[in-house]
N, C-alpha and C positions, 0 to 999 in steps of 0.2 A: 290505703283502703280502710284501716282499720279505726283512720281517723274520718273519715266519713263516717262508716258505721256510729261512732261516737257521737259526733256533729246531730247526726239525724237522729241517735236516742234523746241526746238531750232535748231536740227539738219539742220532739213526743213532748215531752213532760215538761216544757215551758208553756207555762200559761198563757205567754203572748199569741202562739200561736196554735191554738186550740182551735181554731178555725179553718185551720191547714192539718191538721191532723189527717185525717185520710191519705190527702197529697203526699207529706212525707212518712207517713207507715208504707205506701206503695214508693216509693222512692227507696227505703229502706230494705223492703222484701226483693225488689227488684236488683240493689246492687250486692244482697246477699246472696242471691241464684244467682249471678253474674259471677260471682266469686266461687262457686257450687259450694257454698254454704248454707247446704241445705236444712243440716237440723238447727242450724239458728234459726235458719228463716223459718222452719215449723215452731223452734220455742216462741220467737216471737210471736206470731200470728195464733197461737194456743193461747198466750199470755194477752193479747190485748183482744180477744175474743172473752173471756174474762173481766177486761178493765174497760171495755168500747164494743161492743158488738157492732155498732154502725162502721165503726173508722177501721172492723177487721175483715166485715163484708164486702170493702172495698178493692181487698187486694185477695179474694177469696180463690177465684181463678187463676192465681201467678201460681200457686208450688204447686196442685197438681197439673195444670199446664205444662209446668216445667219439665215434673218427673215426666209426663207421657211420651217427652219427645226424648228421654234417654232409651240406651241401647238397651235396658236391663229392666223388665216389668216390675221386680221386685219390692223396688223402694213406692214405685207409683201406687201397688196394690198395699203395702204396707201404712200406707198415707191416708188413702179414702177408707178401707178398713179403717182407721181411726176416726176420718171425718164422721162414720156414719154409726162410730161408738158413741159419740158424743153430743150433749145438747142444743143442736145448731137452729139456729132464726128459722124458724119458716121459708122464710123467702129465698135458703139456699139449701137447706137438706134433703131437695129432690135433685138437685143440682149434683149436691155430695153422693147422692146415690146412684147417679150417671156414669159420673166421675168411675164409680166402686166398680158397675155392670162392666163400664170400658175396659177397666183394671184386669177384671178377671179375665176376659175372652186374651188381651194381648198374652196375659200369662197362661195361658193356654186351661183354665180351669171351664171346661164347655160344659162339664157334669153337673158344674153346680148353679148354671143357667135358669132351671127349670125353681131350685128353689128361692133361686133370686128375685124371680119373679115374683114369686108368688110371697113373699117377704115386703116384696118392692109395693105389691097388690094390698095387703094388710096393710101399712105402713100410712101408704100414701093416696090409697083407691085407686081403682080400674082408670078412669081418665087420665091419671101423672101414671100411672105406669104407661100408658100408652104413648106420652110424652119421654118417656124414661125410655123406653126401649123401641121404637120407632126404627132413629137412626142405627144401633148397633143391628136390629133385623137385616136392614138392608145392607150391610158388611159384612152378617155372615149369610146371606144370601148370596152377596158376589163370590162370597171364598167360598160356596158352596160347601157351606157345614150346614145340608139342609136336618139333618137329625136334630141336631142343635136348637134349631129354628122352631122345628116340630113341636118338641120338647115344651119351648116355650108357650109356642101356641094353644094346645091343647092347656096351660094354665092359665092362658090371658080366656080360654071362650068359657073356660069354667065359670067367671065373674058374673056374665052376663049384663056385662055392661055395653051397649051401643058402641061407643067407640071400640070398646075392646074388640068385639065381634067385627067391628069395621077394619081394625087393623087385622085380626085374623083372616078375613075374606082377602083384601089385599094379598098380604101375604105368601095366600095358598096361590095368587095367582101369580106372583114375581117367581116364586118356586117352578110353578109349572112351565115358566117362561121362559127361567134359567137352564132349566133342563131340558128343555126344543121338546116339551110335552104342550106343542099347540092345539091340539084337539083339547085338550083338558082346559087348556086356559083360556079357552074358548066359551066353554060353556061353562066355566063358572061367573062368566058375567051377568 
C-alpha cells in the first residue's frame, strides 16, 4: 500500500499529468481512508488546498464523509472544527459548516446549537443557514430534541429573512406533529 501512496504522490507532482490531478488526489485520499490513514489523508488535502484549491475541492467530501460513519464523533467534530477555522473556496465552506452543525449534534453538543446558528447566520446569511440547517431540523425533530430545535429556531426568526421564517413556520408544525399535538398543527397552516 505504501507504494501506492508513493505511485500516486509522484503522480501529483508529474507534470504529465496535471490534467488528472484531481482524479488521482481523490484516488489517493480514498486509498488513504481505506487504510484509516486519516491524518495523512487530512495533511494531504490541507497541503494541496494550499498548492490546488480546485484539485482539493474535488476530494472535499471523502474525510469527513469518512469520519461521520465512525463509531466515535470525536475525530469527525475535531475535522470540520478545523474546516470551518480555515480559509476554504466559497463554494464549500457552507458545505464545511454542515459538515461542523452535523458534527456537534452526533457528539451530543445540543447547547451549542443555538449559537451555531446564529454564527452560521452571520457567516453565511439567513438563506445558507436555512440550507445548512434544514436537514439536521428534521433529525432532531425525529429524535425528538424539540428544545434543541426551539433553540434554534427562535435564532433563525430573529433574521427575518423569508426563507428563515419559512423554515421556522414549518418547523413549528413537524414539532406539533411529532408530538400528536394535531389541533395545533392544524391551525398553524
Amino acid at each position: 500500500t505504501d507504494a501506492a501512496v508513493d505511485l500516486l504522490t509522484e503522480s501529483l507532482a508529474n507534470p504529465e499529468f496535471v490534467d488528472n490531478q484531481p482524479t488521482i488526489f481523490r484516488a489517493l485520499i480514498e486509498l488513504l481512508l481505506l487504510e484509516d490513514r486519516i491524518i495523512d489523508a487530512q495533511t494531504n488535502f490541507l497541503a494541496m488546498l494550499h498548492a490546488s484549491q480546485d484539485t482539493a475541492i474535488q476530494a472535499f467530501n471523502m474525510i469527513p464523509s469518512h469520519l461521520k460513519r465512525q463509531d466515535d464523533p470525536s475525530a469527525y467534530l475535531a475535522w470540520t472544527a478545523q474546516l470551518v477555522d480555515i480559509d476554504l473556496p466559497e463554494t464549500v465552506a457552507e458545505s464545511a459548516y454542515s459538515y461542523y452543525i452535523d458534527a456537534n449534534i452526533m457528539a451530543g453538543n445540543l447547547g451549542k446549537l443555538q449559537q451555531l446558528t446564529k454564527e452560521c447566520v452571520d457567516r453565511f446569511g439567513a438563506d445558507a443557514a436555512v440550507r445548512v440547517l434544514t436537514r439536521p431540523l428534521d433529525d432532531l425533530v425525529n429524535r425528538a430534541e424539540y428544545e434543541a430545535v426551539e433553540a434554534v429556531l427562535a435564532t433563525l426568526s430573529e433574521t427575518g429573512g423569508e426563507s428563515a421564517l419559512d423554515l421556522v413556520g414549518a418547523m413549528e408544525i413537524n414539532m406539533a406533529a411529532a408530538q400528536g399535538k394535531w389541533d395545533a398543527a392544524v391551525t398553524m397552516f
